[in-house]
C-alpha positions in Angstrom: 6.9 -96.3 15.7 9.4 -93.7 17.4 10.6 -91.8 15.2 13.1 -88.8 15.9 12.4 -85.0 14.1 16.4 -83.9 13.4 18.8 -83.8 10.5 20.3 -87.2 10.7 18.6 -90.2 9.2 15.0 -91.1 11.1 15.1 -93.4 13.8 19.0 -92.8 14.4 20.4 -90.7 17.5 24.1 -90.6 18.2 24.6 -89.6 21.7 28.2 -89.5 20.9 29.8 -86.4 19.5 32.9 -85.3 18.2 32.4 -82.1 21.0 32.9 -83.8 24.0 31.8 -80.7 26.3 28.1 -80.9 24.3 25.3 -82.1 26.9 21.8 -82.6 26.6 19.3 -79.9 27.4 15.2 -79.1 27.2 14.3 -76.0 25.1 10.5 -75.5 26.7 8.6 -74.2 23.3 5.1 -73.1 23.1 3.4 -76.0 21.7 3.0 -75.8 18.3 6.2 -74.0 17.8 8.4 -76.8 18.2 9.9 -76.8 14.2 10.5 -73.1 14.4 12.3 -73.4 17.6 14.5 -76.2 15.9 15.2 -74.3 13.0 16.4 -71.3 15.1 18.6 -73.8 17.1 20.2 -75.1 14.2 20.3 -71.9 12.1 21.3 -68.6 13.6 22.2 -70.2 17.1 24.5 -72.4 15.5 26.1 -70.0 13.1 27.0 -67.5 16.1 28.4 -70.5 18.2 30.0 -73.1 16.0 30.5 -75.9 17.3 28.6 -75.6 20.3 25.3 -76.4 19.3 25.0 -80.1 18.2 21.9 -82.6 17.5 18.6 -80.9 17.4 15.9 -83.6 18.4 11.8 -83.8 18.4 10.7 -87.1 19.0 7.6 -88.7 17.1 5.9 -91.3 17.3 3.3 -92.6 14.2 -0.3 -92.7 14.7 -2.3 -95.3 13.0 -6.5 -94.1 12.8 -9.1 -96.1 11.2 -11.7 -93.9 9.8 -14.0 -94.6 6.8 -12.5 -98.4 6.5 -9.1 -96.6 5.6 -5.9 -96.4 7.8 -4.5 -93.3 8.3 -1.3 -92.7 9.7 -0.2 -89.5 11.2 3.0 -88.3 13.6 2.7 -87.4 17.1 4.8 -85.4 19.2 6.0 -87.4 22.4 6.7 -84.4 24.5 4.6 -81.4 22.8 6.1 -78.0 23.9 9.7 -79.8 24.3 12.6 -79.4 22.0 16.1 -81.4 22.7 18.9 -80.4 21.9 22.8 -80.8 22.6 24.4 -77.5 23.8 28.1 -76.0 25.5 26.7 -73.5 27.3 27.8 -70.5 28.4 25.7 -67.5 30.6 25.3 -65.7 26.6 24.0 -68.6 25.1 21.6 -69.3 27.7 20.4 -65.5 27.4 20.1 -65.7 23.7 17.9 -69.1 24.1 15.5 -68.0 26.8 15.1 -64.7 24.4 14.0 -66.6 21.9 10.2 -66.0 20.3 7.9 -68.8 20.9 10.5 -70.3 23.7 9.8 -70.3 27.4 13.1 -71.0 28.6 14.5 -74.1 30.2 12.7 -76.2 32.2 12.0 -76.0 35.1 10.8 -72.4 35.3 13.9 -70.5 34.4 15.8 -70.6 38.2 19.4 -71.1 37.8 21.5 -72.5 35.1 19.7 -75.4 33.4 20.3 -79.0 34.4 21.7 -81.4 31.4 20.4 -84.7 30.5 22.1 -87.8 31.1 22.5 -89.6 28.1 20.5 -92.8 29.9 17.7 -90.4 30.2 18.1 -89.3 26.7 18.0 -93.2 25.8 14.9 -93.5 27.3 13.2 -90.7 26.2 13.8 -91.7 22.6 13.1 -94.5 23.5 16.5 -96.6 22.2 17.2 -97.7 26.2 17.4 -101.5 24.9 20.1 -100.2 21.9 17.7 -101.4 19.3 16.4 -99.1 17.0 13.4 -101.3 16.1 10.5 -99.1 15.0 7.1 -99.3 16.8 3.7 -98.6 15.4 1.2 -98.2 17.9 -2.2 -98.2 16.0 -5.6 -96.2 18.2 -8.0 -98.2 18.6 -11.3 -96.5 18.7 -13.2 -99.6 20.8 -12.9 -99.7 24.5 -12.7 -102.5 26.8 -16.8 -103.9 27.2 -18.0 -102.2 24.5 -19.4 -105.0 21.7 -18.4 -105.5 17.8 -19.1 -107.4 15.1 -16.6 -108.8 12.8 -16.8 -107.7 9.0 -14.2 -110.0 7.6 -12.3 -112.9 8.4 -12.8 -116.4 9.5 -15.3 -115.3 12.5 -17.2 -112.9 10.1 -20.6 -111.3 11.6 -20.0 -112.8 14.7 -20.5 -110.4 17.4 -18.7 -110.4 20.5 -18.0 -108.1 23.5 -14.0 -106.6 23.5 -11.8 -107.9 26.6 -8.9 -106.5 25.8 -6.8 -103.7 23.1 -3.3 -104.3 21.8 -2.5 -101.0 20.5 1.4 -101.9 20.0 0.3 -104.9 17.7 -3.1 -103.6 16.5 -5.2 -106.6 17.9 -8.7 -106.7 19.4 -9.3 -109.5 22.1 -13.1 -110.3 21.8 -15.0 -112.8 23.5 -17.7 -114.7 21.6 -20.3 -117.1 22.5 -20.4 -120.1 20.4 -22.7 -122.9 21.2 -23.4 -121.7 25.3 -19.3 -121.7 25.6 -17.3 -118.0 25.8 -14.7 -118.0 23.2 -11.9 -115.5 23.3 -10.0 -114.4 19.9 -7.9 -112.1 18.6 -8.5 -110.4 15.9 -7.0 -107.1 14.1 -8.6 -104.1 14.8 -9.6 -103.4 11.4 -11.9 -106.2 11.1 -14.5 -105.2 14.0 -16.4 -102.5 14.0 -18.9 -101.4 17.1 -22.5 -102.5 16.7 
């Protein structure tokens, strides 16, 4: 699942505005530091320009781990040490970001005035380049490709059989049995395999 860190509902990003001089721009953060540097964007940086500082954006995306037979989801940050946001700006606002604590400046390296976004890169990035805004859950899957499993539930329980493939994006195992001499590939969930 993408999911997009900002003020408006999850999942949502208007690239519109009602300020049509706002462009996208990169805030480089220390990683880690990426809330606080939102919260300083959309606080005191937007209170001494209004109406020049529009959506602040961190995109996420949830985790899926299986650990101890449970599933435990947690976000992600797609870009750690990144912070998007839409900016006017001017030479004092560009000051006032780069002298930020916890921000390096704008990428790359601080030469010149920063570059904007396009909003098709901003589409991608998010994610949203096909206009959908269907959530994806990519699930880790702790088996790798040869390794061999045994099935703890389902139809094919305590078979074993060596993994051919991973379907992270749907959460499926591919695993090849061998059932009377002939190799049979399934697919099965990745919760009900575990490594022998």
């Amino acid at each position: 699942m993408v999911a997009v860190s900002q003020a408006a509902p999850e999942g949502t990003v208007a690239l519109d505005s009602e300020n049509p001089a706002l462009r996208w721009y990169v805030v480089h953060s220390y990683s880690g530091y990426e809330l606080r540097v939102r919260k300083f964007l959309e606080g005191p940086l937007a209170r001494k320009f209004p109406g020049r500082v529009g959506k602040v954006v961190i995109p996420t995306e949830e985790i899926t781990n299986r650990r101890n037979g449970k599933d435990i989801t947690r976000e992600k940050k797609l870009y750690p040490g990144y912070v998007f946001v839409q900016l006017e700006l001017d030479d004092e606002m560009i000051l006032d970001v780069r002298g930020m604590v916890n921000v390096s400046g704008f990428p790359p390296m601080n030469k010149g005035r920063p570059t904007p976004l396009s909003d098709a890169d901003m589409k991608r990035i998010l994610g949203q380049s096909d206009g959908s805004t269907e959530e994806k859950k990519v699930v880790r899957i702790s088996f790798k490709v040869g390794q061999t499993v045994r099935v703890v539930e389902g139809p094919f329980r305590n078979f074993t059989g060596v993994v051919e493939s991973l379907n992270p994006e749907r959460g499926k195992v591919r695993v090849i049995f061998t059932i009377f001499g002939r190799k049979a590939p399934v697919e099965i969930d990745h919760s009900q395999v575990r490594l022998v």
